[in-house]
N, C-alpha and C positions, 0 to 999 in steps of 0.2 A: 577549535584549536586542540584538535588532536594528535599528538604526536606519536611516535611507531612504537615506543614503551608504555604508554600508554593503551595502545591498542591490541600490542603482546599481550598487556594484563588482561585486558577484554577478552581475549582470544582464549587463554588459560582459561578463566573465570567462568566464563561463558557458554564453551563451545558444546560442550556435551548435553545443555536442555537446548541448546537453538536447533543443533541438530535431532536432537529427541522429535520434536517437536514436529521439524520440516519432515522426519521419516514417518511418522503420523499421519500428519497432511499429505503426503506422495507415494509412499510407500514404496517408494525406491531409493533406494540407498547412495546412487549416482547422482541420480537429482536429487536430493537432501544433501550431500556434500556439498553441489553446487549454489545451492541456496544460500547454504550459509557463509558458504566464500565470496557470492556473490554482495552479499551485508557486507561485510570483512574489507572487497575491496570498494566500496561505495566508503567506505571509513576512512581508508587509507588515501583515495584521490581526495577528499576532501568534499564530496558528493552529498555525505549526510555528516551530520554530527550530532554528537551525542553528550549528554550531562552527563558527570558522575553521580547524580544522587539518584538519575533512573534511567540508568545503563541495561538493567537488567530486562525491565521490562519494555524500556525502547528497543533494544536488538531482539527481545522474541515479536517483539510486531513486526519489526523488520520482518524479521524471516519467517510469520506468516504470512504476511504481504506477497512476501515473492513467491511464497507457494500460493498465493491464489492467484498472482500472476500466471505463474507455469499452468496449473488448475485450468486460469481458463481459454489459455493458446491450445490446448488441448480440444476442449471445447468448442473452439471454434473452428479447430482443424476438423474434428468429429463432422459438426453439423456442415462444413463445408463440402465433406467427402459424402454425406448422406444426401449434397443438395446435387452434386455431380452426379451421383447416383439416378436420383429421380430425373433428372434433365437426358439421360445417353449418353453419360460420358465425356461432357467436351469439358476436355480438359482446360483449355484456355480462359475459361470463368474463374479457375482455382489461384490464379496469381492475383488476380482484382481485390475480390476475397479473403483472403489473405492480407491483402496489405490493407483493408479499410481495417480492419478487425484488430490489426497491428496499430495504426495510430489512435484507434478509441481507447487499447490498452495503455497506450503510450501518455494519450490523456489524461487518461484518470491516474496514471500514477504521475503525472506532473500536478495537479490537485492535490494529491496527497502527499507529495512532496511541500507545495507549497503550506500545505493546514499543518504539519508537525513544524515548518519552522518561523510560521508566520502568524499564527495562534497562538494563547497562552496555554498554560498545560490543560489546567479546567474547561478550556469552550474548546478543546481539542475532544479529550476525554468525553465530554457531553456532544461533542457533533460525531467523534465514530461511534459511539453507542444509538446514537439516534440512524445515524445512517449505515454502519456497517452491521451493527450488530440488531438492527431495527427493533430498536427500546421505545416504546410510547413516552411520551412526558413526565406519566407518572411512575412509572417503574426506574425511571433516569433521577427522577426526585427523591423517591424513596432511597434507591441506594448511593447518593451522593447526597443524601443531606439536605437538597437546596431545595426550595419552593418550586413549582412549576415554571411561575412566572421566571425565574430568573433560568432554566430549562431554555426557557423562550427565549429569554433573551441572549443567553450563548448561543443559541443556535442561527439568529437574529444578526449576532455580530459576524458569527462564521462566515454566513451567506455573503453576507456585505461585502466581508474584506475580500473572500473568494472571486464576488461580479468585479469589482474593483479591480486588485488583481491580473486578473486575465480580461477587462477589459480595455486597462493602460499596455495590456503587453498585446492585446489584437490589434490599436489605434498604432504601437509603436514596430509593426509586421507591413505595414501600409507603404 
């Protein structure tokens, strides 16, 4: 329950470390722009939401996200062009290609979508440190405080709700 005064303020508050940030990770100043407006209107359609108590650091993940989105269409444009390359040219591989590469991105940001609003903040926190930021258990213990075991077991419930999840929304694609 975002409304547009609300996301004014976000917008003021905000804009100049989300964009810092995206021109870091891209080092374009176009696509940094767009980054961050792309956050912005994900707010506004109502797409993502966000808490006042951790706005700040919800929308900088946002908008590294979308830069490692951009990051890796890139990437797989790259390795695409390097596979045309090696194969003679035929071009007609480059559209296949392209589009498988588009919906594994498409995937994983529907996961990640789903774990920010479908997880509680802590087995959030603990499952992108394990998986994004590839923290061992006890480096993830150490700097949150918590036992391993219980490491485990946020990452335990992640998975869960995750198969879950997407395996009521595969059965209901049928």
């Amino acid at each position: 329950m975002t409304d547009k005064e609300t996301i004014k303020k976000l917008f003021l508050e905000h804009y100049d470390r989300m964009y810092l940030l995206a021109r870091v990770l891209l080092h374009d100043d176009e696509e940094s722009r767009d980054a961050v407006s792309e956050v912005f209107a994900q707010l506004l359609d109502g797409t993502v939401r966000v808490r006042p108590d951790t706005a700040g650091s919800f929308l900088l993940t946002c908008v590294r996200n979308r830069c490692l989105k951009v990051l890796r269409g890139k990437q797989v444009r790259e390795k695409a062009q390097k596979l045309l390359a090696m194969m003679g040219d035929e071009k007609d591989v480059t559209l296949p290609l392209m589009l498988e590469a588009g919906r594994e991105i498409d995937q994983l940001e529907e996961v990640l979508r789903f774990c920010q609003e479908g997880l509680t903040e802590q087995t959030l926190r603990v499952f992108l440190m394990h998986y994004q930021e590839r923290k061992r258990y006890a480096d993830i213990s150490a700097e949150l405080g918590i036992s391993e075991a219980a490491v485990y077991k946020h990452l335990a419930q992640a998975l869960k709700r995750i198969k879950n999840h997407f395996k009521s929304s595969d059965n209901g694609d049928d």
